[in-house]
BAGU-772444 format. One record per residue (C-alpha): residue number from 1; residue in three letters; x, y, z. Coordinates in pm, 1 decimal. Layout:
+-----+-----+----------+----------+----------+
!   k !   r !     east !    north !       up !
+-----+-----+----------+----------+----------+
! NUM ! Ala !        X !        Y !        Z !
...
+-----+-----+----------+----------+----------+
# end
This chain:
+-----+-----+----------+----------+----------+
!   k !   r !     east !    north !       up !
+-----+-----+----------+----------+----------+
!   1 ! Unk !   2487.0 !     42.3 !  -2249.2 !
!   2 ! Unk !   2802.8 !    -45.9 !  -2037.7 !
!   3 ! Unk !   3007.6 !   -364.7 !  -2029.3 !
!   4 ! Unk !   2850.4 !   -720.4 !  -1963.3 !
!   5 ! Unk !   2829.3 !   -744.4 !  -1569.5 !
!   6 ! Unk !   3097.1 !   -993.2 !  -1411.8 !
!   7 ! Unk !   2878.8 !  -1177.0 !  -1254.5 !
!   8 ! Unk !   2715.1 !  -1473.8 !  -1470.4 !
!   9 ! Unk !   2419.0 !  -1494.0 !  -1645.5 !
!  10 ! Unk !   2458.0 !  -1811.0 !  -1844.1 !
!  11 ! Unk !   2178.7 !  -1970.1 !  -1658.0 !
!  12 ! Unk !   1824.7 !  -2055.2 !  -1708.9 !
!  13 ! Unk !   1600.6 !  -1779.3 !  -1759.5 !
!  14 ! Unk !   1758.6 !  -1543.6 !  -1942.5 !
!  15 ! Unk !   1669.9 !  -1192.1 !  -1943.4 !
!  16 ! Unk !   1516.7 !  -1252.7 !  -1592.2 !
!  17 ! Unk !   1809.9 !  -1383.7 !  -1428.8 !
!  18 ! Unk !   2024.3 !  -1154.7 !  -1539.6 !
!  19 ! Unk !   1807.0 !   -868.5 !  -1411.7 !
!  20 ! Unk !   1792.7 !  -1041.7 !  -1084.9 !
!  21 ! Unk !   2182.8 !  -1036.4 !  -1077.9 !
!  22 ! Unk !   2161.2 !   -676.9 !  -1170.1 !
!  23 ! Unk !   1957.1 !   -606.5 !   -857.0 !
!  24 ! Unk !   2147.4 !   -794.9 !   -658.0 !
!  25 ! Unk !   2505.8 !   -665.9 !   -710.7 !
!  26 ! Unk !   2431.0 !   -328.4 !   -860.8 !
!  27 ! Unk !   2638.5 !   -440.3 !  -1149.3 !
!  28 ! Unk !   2636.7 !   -273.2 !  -1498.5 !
!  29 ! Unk !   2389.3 !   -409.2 !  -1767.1 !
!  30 ! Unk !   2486.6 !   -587.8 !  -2063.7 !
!  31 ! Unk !   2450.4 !   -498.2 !  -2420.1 !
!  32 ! Unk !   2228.5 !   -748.0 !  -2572.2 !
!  33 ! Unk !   2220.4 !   -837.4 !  -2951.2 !
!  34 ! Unk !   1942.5 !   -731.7 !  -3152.0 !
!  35 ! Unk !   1913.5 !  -1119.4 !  -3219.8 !
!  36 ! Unk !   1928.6 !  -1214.5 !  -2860.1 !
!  37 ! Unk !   1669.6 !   -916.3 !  -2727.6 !
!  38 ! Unk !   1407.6 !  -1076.7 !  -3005.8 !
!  39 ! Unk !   1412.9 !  -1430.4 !  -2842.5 !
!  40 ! Unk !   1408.4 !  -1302.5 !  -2519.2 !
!  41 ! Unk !   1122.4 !  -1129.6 !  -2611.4 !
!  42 ! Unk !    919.3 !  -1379.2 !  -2734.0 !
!  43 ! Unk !    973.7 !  -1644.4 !  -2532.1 !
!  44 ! Unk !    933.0 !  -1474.7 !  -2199.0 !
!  45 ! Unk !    534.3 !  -1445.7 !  -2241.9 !
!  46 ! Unk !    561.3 !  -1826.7 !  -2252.6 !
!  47 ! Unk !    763.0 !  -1842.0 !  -1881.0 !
!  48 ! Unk !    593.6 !  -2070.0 !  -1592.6 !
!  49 ! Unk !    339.1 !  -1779.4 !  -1401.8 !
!  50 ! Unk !    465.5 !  -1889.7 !  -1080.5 !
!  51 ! Unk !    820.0 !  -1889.4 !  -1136.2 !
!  52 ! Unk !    791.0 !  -1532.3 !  -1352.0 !
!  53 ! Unk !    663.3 !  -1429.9 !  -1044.3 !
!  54 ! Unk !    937.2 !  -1517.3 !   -807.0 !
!  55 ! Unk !   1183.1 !  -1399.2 !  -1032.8 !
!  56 ! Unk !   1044.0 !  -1033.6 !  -1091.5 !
!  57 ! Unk !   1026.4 !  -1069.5 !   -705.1 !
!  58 ! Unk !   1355.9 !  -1141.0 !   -670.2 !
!  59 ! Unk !   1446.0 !   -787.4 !   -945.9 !
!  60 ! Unk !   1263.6 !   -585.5 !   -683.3 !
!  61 ! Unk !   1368.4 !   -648.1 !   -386.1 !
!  62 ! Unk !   1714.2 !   -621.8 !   -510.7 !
!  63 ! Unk !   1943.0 !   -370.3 !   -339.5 !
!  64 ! Unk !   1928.5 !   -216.6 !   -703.3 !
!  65 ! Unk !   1619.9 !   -266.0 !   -870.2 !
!  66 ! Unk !   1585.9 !     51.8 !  -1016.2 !
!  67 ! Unk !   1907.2 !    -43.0 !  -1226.3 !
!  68 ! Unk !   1702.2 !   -397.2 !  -1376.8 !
!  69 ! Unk !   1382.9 !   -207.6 !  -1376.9 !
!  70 ! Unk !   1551.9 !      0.2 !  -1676.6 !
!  71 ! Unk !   1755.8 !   -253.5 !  -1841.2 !
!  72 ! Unk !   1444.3 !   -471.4 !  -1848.6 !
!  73 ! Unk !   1291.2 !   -181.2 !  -2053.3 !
!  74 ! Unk !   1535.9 !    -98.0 !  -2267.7 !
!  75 ! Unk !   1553.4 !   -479.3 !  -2372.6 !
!  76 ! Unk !   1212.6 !   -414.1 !  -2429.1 !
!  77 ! Unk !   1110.8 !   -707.0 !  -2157.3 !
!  78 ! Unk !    942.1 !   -473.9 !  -1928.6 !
!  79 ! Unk !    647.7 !   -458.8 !  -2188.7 !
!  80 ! Unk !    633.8 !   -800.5 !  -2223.5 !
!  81 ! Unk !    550.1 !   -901.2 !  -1900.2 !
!  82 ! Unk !    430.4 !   -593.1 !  -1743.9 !
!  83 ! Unk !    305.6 !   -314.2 !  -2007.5 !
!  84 ! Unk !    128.3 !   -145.7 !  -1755.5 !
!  85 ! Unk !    465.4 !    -70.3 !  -1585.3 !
!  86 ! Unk !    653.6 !      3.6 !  -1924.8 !
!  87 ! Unk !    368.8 !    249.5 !  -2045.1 !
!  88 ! Unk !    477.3 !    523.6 !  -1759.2 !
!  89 ! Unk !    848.5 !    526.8 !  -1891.5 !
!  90 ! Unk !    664.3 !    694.2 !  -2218.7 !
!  91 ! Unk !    446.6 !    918.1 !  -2012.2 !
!  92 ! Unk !    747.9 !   1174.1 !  -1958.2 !
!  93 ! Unk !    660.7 !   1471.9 !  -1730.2 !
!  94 ! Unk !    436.9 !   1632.9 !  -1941.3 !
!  95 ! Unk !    649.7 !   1899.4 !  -2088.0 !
!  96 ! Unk !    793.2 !   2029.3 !  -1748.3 !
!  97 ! Unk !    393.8 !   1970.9 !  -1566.6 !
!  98 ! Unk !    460.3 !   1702.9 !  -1346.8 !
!  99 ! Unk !    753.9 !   1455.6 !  -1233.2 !
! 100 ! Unk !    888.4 !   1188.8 !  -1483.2 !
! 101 ! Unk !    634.0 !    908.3 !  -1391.2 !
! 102 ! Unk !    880.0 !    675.0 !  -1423.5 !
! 103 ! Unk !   1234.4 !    803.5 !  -1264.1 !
! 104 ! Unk !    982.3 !    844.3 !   -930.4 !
! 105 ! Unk !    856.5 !    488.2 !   -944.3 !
! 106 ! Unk !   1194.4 !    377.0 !   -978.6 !
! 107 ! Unk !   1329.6 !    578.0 !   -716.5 !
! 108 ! Unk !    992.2 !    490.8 !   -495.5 !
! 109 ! Unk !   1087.8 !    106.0 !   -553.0 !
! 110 ! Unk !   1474.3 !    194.0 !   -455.9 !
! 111 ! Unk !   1397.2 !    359.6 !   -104.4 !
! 112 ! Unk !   1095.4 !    115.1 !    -47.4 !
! 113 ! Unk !   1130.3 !   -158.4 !    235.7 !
! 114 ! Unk !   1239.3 !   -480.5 !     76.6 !
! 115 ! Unk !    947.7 !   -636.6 !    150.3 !
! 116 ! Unk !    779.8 !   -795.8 !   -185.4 !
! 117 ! Unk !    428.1 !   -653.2 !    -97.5 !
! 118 ! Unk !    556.2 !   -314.3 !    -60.8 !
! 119 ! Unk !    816.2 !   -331.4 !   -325.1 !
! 120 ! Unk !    532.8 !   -423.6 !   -599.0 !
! 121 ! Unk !    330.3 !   -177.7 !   -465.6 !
! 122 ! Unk !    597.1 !     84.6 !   -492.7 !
! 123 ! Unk !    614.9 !    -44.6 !   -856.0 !
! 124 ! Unk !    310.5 !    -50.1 !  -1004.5 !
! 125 ! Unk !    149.4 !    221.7 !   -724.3 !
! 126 ! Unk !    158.4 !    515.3 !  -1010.4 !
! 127 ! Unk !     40.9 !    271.9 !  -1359.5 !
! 128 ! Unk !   -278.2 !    433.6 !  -1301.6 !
! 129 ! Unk !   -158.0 !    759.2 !  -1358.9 !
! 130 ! Unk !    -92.4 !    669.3 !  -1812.1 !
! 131 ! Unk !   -506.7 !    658.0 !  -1833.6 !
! 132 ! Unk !   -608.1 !    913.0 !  -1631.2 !
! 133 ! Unk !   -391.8 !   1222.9 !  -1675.2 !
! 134 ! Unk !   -544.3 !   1535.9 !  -1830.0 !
! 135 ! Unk !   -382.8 !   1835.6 !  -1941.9 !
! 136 ! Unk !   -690.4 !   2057.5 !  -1822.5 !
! 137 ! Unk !   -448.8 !   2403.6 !  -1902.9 !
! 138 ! Unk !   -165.1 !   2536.7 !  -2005.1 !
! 139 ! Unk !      7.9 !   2511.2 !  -1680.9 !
! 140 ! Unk !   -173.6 !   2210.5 !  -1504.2 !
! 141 ! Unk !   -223.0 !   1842.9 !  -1469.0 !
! 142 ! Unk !   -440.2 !   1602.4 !  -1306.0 !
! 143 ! Unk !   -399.7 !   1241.0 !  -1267.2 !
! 144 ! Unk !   -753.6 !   1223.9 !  -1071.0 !
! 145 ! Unk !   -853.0 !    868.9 !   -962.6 !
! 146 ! Unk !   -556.0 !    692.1 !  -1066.3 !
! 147 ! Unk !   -520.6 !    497.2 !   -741.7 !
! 148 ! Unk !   -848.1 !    373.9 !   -829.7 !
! 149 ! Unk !   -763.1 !    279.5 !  -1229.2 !
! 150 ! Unk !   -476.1 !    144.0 !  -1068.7 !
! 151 ! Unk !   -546.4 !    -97.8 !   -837.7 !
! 152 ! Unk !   -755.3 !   -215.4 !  -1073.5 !
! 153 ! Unk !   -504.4 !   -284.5 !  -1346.4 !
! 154 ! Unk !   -336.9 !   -457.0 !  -1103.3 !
! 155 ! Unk !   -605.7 !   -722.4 !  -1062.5 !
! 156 ! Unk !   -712.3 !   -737.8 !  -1415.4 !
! 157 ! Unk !   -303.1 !   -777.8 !  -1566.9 !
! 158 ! Unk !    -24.5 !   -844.9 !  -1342.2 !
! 159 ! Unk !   -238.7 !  -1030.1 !  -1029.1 !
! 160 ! Unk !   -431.8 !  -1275.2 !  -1318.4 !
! 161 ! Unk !    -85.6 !  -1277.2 !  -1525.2 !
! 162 ! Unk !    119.8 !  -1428.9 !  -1262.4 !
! 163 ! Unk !     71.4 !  -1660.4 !   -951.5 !
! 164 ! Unk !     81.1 !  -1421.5 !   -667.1 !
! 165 ! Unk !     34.8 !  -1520.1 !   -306.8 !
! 166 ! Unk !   -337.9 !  -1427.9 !   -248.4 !
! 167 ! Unk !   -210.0 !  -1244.0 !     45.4 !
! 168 ! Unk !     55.8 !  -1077.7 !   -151.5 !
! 169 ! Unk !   -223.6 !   -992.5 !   -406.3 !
! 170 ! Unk !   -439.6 !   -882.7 !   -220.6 !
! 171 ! Unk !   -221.9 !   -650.0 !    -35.5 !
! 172 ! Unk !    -45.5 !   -494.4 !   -316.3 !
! 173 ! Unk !   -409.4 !   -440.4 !   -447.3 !
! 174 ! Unk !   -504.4 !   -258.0 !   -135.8 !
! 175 ! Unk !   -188.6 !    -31.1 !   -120.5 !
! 176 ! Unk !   -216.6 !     67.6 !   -424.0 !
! 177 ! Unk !   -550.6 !    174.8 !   -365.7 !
! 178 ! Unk !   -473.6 !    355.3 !    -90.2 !
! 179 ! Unk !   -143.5 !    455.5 !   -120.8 !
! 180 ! Unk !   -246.1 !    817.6 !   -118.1 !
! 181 ! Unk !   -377.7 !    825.1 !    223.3 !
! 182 ! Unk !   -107.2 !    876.8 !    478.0 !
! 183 ! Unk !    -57.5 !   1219.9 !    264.9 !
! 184 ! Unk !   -412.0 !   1320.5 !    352.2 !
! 185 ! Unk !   -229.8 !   1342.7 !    760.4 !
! 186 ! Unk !   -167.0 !   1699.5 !    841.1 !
! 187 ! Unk !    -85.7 !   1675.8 !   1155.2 !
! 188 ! Unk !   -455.1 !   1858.3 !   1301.1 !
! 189 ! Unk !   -627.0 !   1500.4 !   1293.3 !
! 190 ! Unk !   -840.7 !   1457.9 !   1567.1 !
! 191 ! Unk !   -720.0 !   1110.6 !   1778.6 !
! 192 ! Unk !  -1082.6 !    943.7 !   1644.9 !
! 193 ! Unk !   -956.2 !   1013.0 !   1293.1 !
! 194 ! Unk !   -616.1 !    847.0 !   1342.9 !
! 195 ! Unk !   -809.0 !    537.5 !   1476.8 !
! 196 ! Unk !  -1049.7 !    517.5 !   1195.1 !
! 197 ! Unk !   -721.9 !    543.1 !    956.7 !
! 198 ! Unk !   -559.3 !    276.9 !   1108.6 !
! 199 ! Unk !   -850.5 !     40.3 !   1155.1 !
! 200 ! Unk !   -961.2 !     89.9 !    746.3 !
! 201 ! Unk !   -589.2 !     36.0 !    670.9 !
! 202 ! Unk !   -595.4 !   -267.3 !    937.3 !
! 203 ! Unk !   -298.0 !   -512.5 !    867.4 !
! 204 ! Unk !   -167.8 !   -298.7 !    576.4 !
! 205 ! Unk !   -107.5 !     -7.2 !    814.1 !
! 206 ! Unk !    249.3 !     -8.4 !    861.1 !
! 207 ! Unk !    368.0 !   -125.9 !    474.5 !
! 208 ! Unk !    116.4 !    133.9 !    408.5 !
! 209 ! Unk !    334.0 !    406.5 !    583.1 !
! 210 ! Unk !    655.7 !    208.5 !    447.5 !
! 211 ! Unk !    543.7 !    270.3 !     92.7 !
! 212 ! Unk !    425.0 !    622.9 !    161.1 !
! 213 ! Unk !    804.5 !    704.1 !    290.3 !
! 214 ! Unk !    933.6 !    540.2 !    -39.4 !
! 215 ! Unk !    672.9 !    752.3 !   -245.3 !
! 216 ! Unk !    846.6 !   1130.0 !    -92.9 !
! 217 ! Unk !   1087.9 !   1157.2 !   -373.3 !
! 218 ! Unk !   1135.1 !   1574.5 !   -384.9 !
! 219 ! Unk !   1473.8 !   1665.6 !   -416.4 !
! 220 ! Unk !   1392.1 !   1985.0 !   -169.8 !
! 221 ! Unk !   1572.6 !   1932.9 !    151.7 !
! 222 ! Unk !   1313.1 !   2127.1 !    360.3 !
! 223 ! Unk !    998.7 !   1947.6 !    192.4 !
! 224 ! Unk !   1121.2 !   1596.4 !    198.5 !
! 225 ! Unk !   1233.9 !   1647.2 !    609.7 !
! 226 ! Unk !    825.8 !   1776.6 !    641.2 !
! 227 ! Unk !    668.3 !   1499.2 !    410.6 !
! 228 ! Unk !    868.5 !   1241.9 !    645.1 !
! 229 ! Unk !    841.9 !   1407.1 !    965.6 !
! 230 ! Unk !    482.4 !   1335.6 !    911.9 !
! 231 ! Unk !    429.4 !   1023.2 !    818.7 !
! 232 ! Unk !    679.2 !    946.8 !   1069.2 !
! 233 ! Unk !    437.4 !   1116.6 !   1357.1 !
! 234 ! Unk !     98.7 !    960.1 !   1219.1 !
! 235 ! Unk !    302.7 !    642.0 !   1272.1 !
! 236 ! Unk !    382.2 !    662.9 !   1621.7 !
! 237 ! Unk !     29.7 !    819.8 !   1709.9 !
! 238 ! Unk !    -93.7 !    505.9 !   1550.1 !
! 239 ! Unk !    142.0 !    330.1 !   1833.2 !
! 240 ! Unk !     62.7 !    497.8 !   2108.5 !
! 241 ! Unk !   -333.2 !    499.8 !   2041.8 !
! 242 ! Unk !   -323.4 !    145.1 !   1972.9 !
! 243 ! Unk !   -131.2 !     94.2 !   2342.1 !
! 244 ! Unk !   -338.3 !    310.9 !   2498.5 !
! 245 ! Unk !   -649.5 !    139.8 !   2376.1 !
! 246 ! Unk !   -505.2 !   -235.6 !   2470.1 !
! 247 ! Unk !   -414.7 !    -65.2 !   2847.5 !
! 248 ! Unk !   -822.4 !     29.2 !   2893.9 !
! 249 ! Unk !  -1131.4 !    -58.5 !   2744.8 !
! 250 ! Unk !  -1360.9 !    139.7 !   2608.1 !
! 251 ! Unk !  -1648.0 !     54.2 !   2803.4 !
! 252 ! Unk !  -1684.0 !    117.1 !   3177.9 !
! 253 ! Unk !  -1651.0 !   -139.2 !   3442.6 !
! 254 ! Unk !  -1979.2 !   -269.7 !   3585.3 !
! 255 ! Unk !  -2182.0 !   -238.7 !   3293.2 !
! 256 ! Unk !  -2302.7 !   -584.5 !   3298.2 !
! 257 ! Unk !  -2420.1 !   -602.1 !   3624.4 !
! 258 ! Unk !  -2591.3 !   -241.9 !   3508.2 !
! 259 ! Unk !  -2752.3 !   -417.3 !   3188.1 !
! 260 ! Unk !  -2868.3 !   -698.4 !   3395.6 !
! 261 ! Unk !  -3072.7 !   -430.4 !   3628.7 !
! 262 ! Unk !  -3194.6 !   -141.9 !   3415.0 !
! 263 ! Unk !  -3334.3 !   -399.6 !   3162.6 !
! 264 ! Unk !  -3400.3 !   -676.5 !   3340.3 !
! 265 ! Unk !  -3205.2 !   -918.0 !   3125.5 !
! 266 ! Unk !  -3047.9 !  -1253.6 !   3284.3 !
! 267 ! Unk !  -2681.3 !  -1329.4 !   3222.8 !
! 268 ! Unk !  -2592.8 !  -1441.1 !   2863.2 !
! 269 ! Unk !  -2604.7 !  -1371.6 !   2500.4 !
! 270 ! Unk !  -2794.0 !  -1062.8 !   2508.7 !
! 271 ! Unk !  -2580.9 !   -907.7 !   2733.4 !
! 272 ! Unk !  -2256.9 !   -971.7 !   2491.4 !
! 273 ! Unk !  -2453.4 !   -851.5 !   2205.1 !
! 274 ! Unk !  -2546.6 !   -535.8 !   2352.9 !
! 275 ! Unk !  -2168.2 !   -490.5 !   2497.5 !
! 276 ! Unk !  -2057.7 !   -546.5 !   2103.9 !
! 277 ! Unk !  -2283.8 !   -304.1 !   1981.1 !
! 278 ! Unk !  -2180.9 !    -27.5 !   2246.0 !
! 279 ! Unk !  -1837.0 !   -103.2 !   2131.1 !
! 280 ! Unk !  -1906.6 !    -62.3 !   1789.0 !
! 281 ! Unk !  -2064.3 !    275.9 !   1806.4 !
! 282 ! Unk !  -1808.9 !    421.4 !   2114.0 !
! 283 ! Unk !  -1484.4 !    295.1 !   1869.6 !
! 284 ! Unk !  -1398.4 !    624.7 !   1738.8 !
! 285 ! Unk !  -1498.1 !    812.5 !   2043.8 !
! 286 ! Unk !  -1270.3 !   1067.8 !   2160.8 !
! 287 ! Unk !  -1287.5 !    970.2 !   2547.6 !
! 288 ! Unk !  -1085.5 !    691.0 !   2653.9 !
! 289 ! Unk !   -973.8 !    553.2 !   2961.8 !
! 290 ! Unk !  -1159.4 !    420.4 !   3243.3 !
! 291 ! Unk !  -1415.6 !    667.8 !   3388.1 !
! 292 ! Unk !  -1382.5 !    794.4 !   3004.9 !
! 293 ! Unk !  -1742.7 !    660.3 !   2917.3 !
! 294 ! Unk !  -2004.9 !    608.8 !   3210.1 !
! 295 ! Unk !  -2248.6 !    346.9 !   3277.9 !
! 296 ! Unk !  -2492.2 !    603.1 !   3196.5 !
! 297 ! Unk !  -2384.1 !    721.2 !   2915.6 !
! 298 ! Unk !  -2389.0 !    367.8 !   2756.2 !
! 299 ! Unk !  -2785.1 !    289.3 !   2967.5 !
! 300 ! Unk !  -2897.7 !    643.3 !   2757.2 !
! 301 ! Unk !  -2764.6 !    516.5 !   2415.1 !
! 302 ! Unk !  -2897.1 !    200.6 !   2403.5 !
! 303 ! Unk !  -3239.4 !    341.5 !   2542.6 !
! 304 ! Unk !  -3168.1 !    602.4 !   2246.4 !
! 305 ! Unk !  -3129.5 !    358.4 !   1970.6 !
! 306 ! Unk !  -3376.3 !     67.3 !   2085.3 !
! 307 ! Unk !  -3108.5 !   -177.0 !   2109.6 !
! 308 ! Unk !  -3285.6 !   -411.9 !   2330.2 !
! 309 ! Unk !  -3566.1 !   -440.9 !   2093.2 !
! 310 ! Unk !  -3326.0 !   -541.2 !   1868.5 !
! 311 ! Unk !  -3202.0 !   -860.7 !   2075.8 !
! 312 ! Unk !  -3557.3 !   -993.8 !   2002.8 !
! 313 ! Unk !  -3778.5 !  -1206.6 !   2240.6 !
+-----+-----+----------+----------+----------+
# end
């Protein structure tokens, strides 16, 4: 396949450096010798975890990763060090039923911010996909669960196989998981719906949304502009909530001072408790602001619920 790339490969490594140069430069693949594809092989199971790691870091985030992605399989590398990943380049698209599992993950992991939690995300985000589809007719397919099975192949091969950051771990765990979400936005979600999104997503939010971009692969003009437009809107309501929210608090002014009187409570603990429960059960109320929520409002609720029972003697 092609002429041997110009740019050297005569270091360390092997097959692994060589698909990092690939990535890199966007250079042709080599052929490889039958000879040379066998050691390669067999000894890259026996490669250093941390360094594997690094270097299959450095293939994809690669301006051209989707280029080493399929050299490394055709070398026959991929299914060394990550079968899970291999397996959906023999899934096909199911006789015409659904995409080619693996030309979308390698186009995902092409338009995906080169950021290594998102770009191993964007790889491994469909591996889920090989033990869960069922043909369940003639003309349909379902892949149901597979973020699920997925994110847990993750921890059980790749995350135990090589010496991730925990925090890059953990994060590509938890967008694979829920790498399906943003698609769920419709545009009709209320604003205490956006809020709970982005406060389950938390810290993942935005290479959430990065890796849900990289994920619209449909060659349709119309329905890629749509699938963008709104992932590209839940974003900034996400934004402007969030600023919103830092500009007022949820609860109104004077409340302690209310606390304090209707309950007859002296300054201290209980009254932060009680203030951190109120927030807790206001957080995905609609009205913000101040004036949004009234003193009263909150005095009724905690009346309601027997929150100063709670607090104990």
């Amino acid at each position: 396949m092609g002429e041997a790339p110009t740019c050297s490969h005569d270091r360390g490594w092997g097959p692994l450096e060589i698909a990092a140069q690939i990535a890199g430069e966007g250079c042709s693949p080599p052929c490889a010798p039958s000879t040379q594809v066998d050691v390669w092989r067999s000894a890259v199971v026996e490669l250093d975890p941390e360094l594997t790691y690094g270097q299959l870091t450095r293939v994809l985030c690669g301006r051209a990763p989707d280029l080493a992605m399929q050299w490394l399989y055709e070398v026959g590398v991929l299914a060394e060090l990550l079968p899970e990943l291999a397996a959906t380049a023999t899934l096909g698209d199911g006789g015409g039923r659904h995409k080619d599992v693996w030309e979308h993950t390698k186009m995902v992991v092409r338009q995906a911010v080169r950021r290594p939690v998102v770009r191993w995300a964007a790889a491994l985000h469909d591996v889920g996909k090989v033990p869960t589809r069922r043909f369940v007719s003639p003309s349909k397919v379902t892949f149901l669960g597979h973020e699920e099975v997925g994110a847990e192949m993750f921890r059980r091969g790749p995350a135990r196989r090589f010496m991730f950051p925990p925090e890059v771990a953990g994060g590509v765990e938890r967008l694979i998981r829920f790498h399906l979400r943003p698609g769920h936005y419709d545009g009709q979600w209320t604003d205490a719906a956006v809020r709970r999104f982005a406060r389950d997503m938390g810290p993942d939010v935005t290479d959430l949304l990065n890796l849900s971009r990289a994920d619209v692969t449909s060659q349709r003009p119309g329905q890629r502009r749509r699938c963008l437009g709104r992932i590209s809107e839940l974003g900034r309501r996400i934004r402007a909530l969030k600023a919103a929210d830092e500009r007022a608090p949820v609860l109104p002014r004077g409340l302690g001072r209310a606390l304090m009187d209707a309950f007859a409570l002296p300054p201290g603990p209980q009254i932060g408790a009680l203030r951190h429960r109120l927030e807790e059960i206001y957080a995905d109320d609609e009205p913000r602001g101040e004036g949004a929520l009234s003193v009263e409002r909150c005095l009724e609720e905690i009346r309601r619920r027997g929150l100063v029972e709670e607090l104990g003697p």
